[in-house]
N, C-alpha and C positions, 0 to 999 in steps of 0.2 A: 543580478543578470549574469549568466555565465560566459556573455559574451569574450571571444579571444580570438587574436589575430597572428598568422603567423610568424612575422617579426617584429622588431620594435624600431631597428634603426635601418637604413642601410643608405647606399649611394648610387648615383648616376653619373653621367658625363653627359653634357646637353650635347643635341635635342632630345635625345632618345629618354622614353618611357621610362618610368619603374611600378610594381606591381606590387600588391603582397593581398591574403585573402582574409577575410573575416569566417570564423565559427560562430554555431552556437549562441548567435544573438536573436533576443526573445525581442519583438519588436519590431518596430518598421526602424530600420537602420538611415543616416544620415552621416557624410563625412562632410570636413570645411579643412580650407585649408586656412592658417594662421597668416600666411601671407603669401597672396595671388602674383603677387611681382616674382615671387621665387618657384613656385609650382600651381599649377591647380589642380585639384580632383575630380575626379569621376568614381561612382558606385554601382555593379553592375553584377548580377547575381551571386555576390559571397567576393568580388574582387574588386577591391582599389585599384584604381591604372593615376598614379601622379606625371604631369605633363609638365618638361622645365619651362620657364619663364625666360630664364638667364642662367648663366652659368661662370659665376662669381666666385662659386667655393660657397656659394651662401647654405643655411641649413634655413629649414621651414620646419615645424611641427603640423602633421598632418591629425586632428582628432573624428575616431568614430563612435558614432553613439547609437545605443541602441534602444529602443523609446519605452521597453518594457511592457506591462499589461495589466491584466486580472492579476495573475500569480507573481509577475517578476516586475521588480523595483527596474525604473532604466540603468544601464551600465555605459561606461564610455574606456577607449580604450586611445592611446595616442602612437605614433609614428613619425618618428625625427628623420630627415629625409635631408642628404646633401648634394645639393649640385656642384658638377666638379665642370670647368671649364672645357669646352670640346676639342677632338682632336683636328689639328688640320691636315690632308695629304697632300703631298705632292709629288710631282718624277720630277728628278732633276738628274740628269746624268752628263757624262763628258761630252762635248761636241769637238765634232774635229772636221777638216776636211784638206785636200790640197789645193793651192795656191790656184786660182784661176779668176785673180782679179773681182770677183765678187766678196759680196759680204757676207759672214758667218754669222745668222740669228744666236746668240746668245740667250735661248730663255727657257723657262720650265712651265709645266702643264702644273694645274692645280687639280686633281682627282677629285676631293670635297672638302670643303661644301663650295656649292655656288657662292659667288658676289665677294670674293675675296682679295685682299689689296696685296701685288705685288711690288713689290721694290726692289732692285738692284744695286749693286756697287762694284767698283771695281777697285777701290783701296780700304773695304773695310768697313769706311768712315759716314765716306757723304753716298744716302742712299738716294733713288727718284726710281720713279713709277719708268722713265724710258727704257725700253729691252736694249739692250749694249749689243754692237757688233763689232765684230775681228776682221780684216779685209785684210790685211798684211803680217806675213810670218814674224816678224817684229813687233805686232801689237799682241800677240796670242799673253793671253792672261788666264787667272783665276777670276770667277766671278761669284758673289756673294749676293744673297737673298734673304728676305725677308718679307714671309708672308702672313698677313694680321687680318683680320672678323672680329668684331664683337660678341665676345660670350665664347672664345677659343681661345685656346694657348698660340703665341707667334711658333711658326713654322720658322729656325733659320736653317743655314747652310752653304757650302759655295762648291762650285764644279770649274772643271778646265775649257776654254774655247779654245782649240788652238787651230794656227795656220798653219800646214806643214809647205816646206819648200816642193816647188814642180818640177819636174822633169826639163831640164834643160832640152830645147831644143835645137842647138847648133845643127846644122846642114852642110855640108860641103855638096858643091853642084860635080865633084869626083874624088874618086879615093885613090885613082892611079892613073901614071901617064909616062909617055917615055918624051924626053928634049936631046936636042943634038949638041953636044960643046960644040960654041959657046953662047947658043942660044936660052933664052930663058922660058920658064913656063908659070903658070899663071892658074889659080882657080879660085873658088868662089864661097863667100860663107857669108851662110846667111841664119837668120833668127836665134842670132847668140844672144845670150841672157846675161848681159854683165862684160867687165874687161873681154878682149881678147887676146891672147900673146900663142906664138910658132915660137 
């Protein structure tokens, strides 16, 4: 059976597909996969389409046969197929903002795939699933992440949240005045941020 396909090995990254065609086979053609937990096949006018299961790094042997006839004995031809763990994305970028008493959300977006577990830290060490916030320019940190799926590579990395200081608002209720020796004169301050010293 002169049956042939056009390659013999190759790899994917789950979920995504992998393909390759068959020639030249005399016969009603049939593929199997050697094990359903790591791929399975489909056969569909002269194309294999293997579908991951997982993505372990595992390899499968994918065989096709070709059933023969009057003139041709059957042939079979095989295809070693490895699934490679998926990618994960995410945005994670610097957050910042000035000081106005509120909280600073510390957290990143996950692009793909869905249902994916985030975790945070703020030393490194001890992660949890809670988004971290920054509220005071004294707390502003590095924050570190760790995003994990089954059948994917963890996503890590860490970004800045910071508090930057606000704009002092001191007031003086004037900024000039004339007194008579040896009388005194007097104004007014208000919404100082901290010590104040004349």
């Amino acid at each position: 059976n002169p049956i042939t396909i056009s390659a013999t090995t190759g790899s994917t990254e789950y979920p995504s597909t992998k393909t390759f065609t068959v020639s030249n086979a005399q016969g009603a053609v049939t593929v199997a996969s050697a094990d359903t937990n790591v791929a399975t096949v489909a056969y569909n006018s002269g194309t294999v389409t293997m579908t991951p299961q997982k993505g372990d790094g595992s390899t499968v042997k994918i065989t096709v046969t070709a059933a023969g006839g009057d003139n041709y004995n059957s042939g079979s031809k095989s295809y070693t197929l490895t699934v490679n763990p998926g990618t994960i994305s995410v945005s994670a970028t610097d957050k910042s903002k000035t000081y106005d008493g509120g909280a600073l959300n510390c957290s990143i977006s996950v692009t793909s795939p869905t249902g994916a577990t985030v975790k945070y830290s703020t030393d490194g060490k001890t992660y949890s699933t809670t988004v971290p916030t920054v509220t005071n320019v004294k707390d502003s940190t590095t924050i570190y992440y760790q995003v994990t799926k089954t059948n994917y590579t963890t996503n890590t990395g860490s970004f800045k949240c910071t508090v930057s200081k606000a704009t002092n608002t001191l007031t003086l209720n004037a900024t000039s005045g004339t007194i008579v020796y040896p009388n005194t004169g007097t104004f007014t301050i208000t919404n100082a941020q901290g010590s104040v010293t004349v």
